[in-house]
C-alpha positions in Angstrom: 0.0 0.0 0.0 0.9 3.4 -0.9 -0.5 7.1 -0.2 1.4 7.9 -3.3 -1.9 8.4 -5.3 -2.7 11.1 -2.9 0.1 13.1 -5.2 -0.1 14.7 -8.8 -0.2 11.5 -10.9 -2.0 9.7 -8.7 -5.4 8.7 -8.8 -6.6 12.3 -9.9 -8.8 13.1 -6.9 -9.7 17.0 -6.7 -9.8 18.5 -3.2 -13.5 18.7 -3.4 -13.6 15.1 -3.3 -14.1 13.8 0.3 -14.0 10.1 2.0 -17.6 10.1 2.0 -17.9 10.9 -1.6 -15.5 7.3 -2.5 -18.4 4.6 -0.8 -19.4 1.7 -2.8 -23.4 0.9 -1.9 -23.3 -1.3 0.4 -21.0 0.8 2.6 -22.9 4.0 1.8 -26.3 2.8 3.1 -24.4 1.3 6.3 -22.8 5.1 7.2 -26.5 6.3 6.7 -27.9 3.4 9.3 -25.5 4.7 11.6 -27.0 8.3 11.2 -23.6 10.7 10.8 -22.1 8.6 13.7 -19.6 6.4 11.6 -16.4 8.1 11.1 -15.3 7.7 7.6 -11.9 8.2 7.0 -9.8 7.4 3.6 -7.9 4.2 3.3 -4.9 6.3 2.8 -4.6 8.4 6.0 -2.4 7.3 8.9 -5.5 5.6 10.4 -5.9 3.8 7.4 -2.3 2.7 7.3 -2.5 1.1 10.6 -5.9 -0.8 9.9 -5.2 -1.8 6.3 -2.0 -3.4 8.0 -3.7 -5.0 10.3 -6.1 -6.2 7.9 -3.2 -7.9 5.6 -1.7 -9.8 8.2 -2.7 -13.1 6.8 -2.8 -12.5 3.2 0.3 -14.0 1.8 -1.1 -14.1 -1.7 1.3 -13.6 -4.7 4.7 -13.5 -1.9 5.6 -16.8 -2.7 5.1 -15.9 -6.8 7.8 -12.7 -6.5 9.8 -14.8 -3.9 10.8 -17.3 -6.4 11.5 -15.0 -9.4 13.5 -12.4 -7.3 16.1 -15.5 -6.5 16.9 -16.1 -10.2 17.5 -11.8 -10.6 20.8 -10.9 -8.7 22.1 -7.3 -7.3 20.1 -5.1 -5.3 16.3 -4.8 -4.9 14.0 -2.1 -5.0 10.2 -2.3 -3.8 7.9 0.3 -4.7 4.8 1.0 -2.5 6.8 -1.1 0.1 3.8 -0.9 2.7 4.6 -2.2 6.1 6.7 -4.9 4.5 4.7 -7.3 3.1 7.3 -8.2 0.5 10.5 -6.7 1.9 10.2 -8.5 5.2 10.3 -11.8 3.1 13.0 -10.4 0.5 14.9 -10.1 3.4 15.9 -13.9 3.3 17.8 -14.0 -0.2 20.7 -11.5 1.8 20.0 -8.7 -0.6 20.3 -4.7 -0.2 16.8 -3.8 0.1 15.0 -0.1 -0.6 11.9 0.3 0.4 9.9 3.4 -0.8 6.6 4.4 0.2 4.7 7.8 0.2 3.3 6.6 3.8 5.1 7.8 6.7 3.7 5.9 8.8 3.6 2.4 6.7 7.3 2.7 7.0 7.1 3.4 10.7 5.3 0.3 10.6 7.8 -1.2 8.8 10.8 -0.2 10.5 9.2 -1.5 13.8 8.7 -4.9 12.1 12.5 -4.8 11.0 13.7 -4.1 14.2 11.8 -7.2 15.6 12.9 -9.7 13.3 15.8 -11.8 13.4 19.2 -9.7 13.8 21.5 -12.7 11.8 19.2 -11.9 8.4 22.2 -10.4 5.7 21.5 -7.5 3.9 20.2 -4.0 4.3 17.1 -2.1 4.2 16.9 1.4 3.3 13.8 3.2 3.7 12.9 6.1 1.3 9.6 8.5 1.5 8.3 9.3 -1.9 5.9 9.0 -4.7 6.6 5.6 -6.9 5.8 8.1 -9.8 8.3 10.4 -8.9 11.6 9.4 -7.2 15.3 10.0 -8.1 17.8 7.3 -6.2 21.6 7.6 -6.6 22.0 4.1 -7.5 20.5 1.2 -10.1 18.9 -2.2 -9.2 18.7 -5.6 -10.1 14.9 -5.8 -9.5 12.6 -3.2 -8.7 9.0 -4.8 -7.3 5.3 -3.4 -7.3 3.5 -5.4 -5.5 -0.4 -5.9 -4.0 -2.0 -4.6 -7.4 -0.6 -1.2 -6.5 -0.2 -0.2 -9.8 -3.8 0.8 -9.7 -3.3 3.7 -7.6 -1.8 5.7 -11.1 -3.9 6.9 -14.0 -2.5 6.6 -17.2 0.1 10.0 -16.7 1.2 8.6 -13.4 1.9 5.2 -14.8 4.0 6.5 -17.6 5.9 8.3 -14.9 6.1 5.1 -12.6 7.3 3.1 -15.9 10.3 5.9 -16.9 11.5 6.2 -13.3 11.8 2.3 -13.2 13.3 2.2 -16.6 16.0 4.9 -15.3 16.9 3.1 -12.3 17.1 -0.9 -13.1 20.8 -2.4 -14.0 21.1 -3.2 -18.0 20.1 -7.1 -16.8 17.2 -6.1 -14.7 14.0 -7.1 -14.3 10.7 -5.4 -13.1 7.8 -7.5 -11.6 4.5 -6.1 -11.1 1.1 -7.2 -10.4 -2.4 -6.3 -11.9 -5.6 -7.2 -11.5 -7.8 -8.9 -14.3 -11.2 -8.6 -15.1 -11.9 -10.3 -18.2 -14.1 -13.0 -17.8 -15.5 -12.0 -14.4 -19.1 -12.6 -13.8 -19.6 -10.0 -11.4 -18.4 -6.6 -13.2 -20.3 -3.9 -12.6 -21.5 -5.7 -9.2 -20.7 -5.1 -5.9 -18.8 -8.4 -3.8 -18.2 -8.8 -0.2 -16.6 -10.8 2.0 -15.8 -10.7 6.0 -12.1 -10.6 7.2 -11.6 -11.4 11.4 -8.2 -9.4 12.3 -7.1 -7.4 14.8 -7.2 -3.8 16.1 -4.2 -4.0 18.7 -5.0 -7.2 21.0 -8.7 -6.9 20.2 -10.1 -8.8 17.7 -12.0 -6.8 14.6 -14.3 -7.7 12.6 -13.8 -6.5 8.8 -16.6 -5.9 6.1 -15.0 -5.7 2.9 -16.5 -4.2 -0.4 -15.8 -3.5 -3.6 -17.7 -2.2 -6.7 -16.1 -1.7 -10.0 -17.3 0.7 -12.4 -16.2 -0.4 -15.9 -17.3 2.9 -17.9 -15.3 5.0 -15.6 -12.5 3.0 -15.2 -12.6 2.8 -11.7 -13.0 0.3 -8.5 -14.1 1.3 -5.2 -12.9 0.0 -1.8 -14.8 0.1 1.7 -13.7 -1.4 4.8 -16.3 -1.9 7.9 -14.3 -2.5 10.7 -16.1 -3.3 14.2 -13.7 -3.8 17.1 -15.1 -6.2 19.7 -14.1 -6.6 23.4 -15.4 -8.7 25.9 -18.3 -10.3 23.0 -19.4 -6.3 22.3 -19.0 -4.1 19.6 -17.0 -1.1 21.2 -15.5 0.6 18.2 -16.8 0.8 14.4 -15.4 3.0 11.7 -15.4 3.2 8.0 -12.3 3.4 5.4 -12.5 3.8 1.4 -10.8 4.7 -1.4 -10.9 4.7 -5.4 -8.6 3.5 -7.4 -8.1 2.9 -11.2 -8.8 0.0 -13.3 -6.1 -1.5 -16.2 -6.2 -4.1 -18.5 -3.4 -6.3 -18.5 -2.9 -5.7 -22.5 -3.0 -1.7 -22.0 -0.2 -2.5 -19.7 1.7 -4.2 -21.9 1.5 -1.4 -24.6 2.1 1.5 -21.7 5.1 -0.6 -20.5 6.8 -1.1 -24.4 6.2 2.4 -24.8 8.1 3.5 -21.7 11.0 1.0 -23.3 10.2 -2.0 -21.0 9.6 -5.2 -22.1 6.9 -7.6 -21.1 8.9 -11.6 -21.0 6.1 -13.2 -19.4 2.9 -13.5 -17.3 2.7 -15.7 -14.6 -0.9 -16.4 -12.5 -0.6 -15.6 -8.9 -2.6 -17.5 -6.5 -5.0 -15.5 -4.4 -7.7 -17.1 -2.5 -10.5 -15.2 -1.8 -10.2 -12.4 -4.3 -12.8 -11.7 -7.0 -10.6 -11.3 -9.6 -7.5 -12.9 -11.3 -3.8 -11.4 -10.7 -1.2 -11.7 -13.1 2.3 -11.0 -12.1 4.4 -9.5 -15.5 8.0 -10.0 -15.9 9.6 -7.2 -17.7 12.7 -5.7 -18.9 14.3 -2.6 -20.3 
């Protein structure tokens, strides 16, 4: 996760727009059951860092994919929209450099904490670095350079063609990106609205988590909301609501954006998920 689309080249949301405005249905008639007494806050803010964390804990979907095609690229690794370390926590066990980047302060506060609890005889370093995937400038190249958890989503079309030349700028002559997208060809429920229930935690309560999401194929765009209702001793103590709005991107407009930024497209590999109403395909490109 990333707050980078909150940035120029991002997901193009005006200062007008406000969390409230971003709900799919199902979440907008449950703020209006609780009668202006549901905070709503955006997926992106520091609350929504913490709780989108939370919420992730167990989904290990597509690690084990970018696990096992990072070993066969060599030299340091860059991973874009880092989070709180879903990938680079793993990464951490092929003894690379690592440098995380994220827009998020406080995903790589997260993140730092997690680093400093795991185990001190792990090889290799991790540099953290606050900016916007579309817009970054490192003194140095890498072997691989990651974007994980569908977060290319978060860019329009502009932001992606920045995303794709600052990658292209900064990967070794050998080097590969890998990148995830979502696809929706063939899904029986576009245009629909899904849901599904996550249990997780909020600190050492448990939380109960309403997911749903709602694409919108005409305007090119998928809306998140997340429920959560923090229970403690059996009751309901705390509830709050957290959305966002992100693009949608064919797989095949990818492929053309990518070859036009001068990166390559080797090969697509399916990415297990579990629970998720659409495929992932991870792409394996080159400059």
């Amino acid at each position: 996760m990333t707050a980078a689309a909150e940035k120029p080249g991002g997901r193009g949301r005006t200062a007008a727009v406000t969390a409230t405005d971003l709900l799919t249905a199902t979440a907008s008639r449950i703020a209006d059951a609780f009668h202006g007494s549901l905070p709503v806050r955006d997926l992106y803010s520091p609350e929504g860092a913490r709780m989108y964390d939370a919420f992730t804990q167990e989904d290990h979907s597509e690690v084990r994919e970018f696990l096992r095609l990072a070993r066969g690229c060599p030299g340091p690794i860059l991973d874009l929209a880092c989070g709180s370390g879903r990938l680079t926590l793993p990464l951490r066990a092929l003894g690379r450099d690592i440098t995380a980047l994220d827009s998020s302060s406080e995903m790589l506060r997260i993140l730092s904490e997690r680093l400093t609890q795991a185990r001190a005889h792990v090889t290799g370093q991790v540099n953290f670095v606050e900016a916007d995937m579309a817009d970054f400038r490192l003194d140095h190249r890498f072997g691989l350079v990651l974007l994980g958890a569908t977060s290319i989503t978060l860019l329009d079309r502009l932001g992606r063609a920045a995303l794709f030349e600052r990658v292209n700028a900064h990967l070794l002559p050998d080097g590969r990106f890998l990148l995830t997208a979502l696809e929706f060809d063939g899904c029986s429920d576009i245009g629909d609205e899904t849901v599904r229930v996550v249990i997780a935690k909020n600190g050492t309560d448990p939380a109960l988590h309403l997911f749903t999401e709602q694409l919108d194929p005409a305007q090119g765009i998928r809306t998140v909301s997340i429920l959560r209702q923090t229970l403690h001793g059996g009751e309901v103590t705390h509830s709050e609501l957290f959305t966002t709005r992100v693009h949608t991107v064919t797989v095949e407009s990818l492929r053309a954006e990518l070859e036009a930024a001068g990166l390559a497209v080797h090969a697509r590999h399916p990415v297990a998920t579990g629970g998720s109403a659409y495929r992932v395909t991870l792409l394996e490109c080159s400059s």
